[in-house]
DRENPA-3360 file (N, C-alpha, C; in nm, 2 decimals, always signed):
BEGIN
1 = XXXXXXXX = +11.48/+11.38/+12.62/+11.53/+11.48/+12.53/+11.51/+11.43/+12.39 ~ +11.47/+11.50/+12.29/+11.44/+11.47/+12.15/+11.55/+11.50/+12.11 ~ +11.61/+11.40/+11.96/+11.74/+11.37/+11.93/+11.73/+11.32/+11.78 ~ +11.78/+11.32/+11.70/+11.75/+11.28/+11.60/+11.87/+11.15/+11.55 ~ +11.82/+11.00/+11.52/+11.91/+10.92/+11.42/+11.94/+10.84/+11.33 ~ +12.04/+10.88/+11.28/+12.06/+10.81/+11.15/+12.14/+10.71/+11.12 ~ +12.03/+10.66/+11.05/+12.08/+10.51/+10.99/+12.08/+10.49/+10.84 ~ +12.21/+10.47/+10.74/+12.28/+10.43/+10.65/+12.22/+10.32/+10.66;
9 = XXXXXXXX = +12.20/+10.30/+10.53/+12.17/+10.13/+10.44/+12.21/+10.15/+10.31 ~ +12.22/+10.05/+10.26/+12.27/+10.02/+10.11/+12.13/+9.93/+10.00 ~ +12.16/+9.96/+9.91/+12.08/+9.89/+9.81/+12.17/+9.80/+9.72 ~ +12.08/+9.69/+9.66/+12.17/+9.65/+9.56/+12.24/+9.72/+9.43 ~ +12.10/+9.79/+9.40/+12.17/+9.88/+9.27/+12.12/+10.05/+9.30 ~ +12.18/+10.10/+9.21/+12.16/+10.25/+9.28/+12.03/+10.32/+9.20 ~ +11.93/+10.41/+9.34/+11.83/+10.46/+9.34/+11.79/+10.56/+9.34 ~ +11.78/+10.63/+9.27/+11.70/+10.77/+9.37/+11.62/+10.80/+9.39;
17 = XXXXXXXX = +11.57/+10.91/+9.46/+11.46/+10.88/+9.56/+11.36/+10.87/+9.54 ~ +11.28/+10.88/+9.43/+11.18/+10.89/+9.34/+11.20/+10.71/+9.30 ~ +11.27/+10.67/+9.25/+11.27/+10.52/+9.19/+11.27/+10.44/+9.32 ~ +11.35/+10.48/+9.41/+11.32/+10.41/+9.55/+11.20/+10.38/+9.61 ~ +11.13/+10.51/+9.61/+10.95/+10.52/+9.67/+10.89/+10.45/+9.59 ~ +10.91/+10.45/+9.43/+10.82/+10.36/+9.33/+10.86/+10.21/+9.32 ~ +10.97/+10.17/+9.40/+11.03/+10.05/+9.39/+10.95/+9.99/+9.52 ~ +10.89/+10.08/+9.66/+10.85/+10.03/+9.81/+10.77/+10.07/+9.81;
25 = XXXXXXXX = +10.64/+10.15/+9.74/+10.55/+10.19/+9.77/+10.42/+10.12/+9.75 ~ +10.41/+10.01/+9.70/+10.30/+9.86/+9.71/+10.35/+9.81/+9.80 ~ +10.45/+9.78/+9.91/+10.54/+9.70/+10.02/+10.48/+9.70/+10.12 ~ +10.41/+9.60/+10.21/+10.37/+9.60/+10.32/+10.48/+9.67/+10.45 ~ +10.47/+9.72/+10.53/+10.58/+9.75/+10.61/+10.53/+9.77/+10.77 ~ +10.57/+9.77/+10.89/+10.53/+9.74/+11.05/+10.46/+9.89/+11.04 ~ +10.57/+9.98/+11.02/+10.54/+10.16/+11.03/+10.42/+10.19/+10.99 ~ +10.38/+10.10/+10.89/+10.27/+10.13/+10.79/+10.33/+10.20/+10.65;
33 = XXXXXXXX = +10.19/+10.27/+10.58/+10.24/+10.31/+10.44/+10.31/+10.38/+10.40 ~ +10.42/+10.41/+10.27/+10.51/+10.51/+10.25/+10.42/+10.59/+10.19 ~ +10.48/+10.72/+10.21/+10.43/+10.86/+10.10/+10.55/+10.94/+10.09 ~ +10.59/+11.00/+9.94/+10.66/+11.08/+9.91/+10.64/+11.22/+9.94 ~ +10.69/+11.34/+10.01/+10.64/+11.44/+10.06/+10.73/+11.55/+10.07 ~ +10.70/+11.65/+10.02/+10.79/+11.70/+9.99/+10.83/+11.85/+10.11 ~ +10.98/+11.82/+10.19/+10.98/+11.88/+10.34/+11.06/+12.00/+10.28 ~ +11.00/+12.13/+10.25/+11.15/+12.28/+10.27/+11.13/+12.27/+10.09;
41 = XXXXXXXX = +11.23/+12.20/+10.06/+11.35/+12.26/+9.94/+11.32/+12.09/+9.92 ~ +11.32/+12.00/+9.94/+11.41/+11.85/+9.94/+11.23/+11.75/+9.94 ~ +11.29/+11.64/+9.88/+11.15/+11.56/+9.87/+11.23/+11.46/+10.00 ~ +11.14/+11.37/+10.04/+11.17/+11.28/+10.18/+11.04/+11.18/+10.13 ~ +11.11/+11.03/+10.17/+10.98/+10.96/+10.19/+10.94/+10.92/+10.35 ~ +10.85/+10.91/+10.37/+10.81/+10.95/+10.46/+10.69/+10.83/+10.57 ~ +10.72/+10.74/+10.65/+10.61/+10.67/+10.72/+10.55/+10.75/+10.80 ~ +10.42/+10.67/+10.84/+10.33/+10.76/+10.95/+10.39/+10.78/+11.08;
49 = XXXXXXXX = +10.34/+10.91/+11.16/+10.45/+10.91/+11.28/+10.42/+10.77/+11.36 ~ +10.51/+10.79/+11.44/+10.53/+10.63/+11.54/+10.39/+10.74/+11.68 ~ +10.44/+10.84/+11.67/+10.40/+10.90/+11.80/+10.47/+11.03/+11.78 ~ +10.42/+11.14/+11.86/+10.41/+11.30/+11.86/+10.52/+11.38/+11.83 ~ +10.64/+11.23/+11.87/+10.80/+11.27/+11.86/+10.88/+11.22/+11.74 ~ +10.81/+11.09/+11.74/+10.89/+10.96/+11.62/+10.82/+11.01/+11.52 ~ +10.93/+10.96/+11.37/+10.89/+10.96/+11.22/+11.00/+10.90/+11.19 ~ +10.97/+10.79/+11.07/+11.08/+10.75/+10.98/+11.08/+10.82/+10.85;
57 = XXXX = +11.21/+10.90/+10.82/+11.26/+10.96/+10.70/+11.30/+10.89/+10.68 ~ +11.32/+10.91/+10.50/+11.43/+10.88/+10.42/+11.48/+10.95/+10.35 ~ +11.57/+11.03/+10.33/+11.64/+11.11/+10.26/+11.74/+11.10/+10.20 ~ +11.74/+11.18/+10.06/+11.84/+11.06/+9.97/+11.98/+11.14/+10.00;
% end
């Protein structure tokens, strides 16, 4: 069954979402590369999918 979840994290100082992606977007990461993309109404950063079902968002 497809499900969706979320996980809260904190930063040291406060970001939004635009200074966030410019702050991790030279960052090596497992998922592979970030891109800012913009989903509906709302911007999201965004890793490659895992597979047909997985994606990591971030949403501020």
């Amino acid at each position: 069954m497809f499900g969706v979840k979320i996980k809260k994290f904190a930063t040291k100082k406060p970001y939004t979402l635009a200074e966030l992606f410019d702050a991790i977007k030279d960052k090596q990461f497992t998922a592979g590369p970030v891109s800012y993309t913009k989903s509906g109404l709302a911007y999201v950063i965004t890793f490659p999918p895992i597979d047909n079902n997985n994606q990591i968002w971030i949403m501020g």
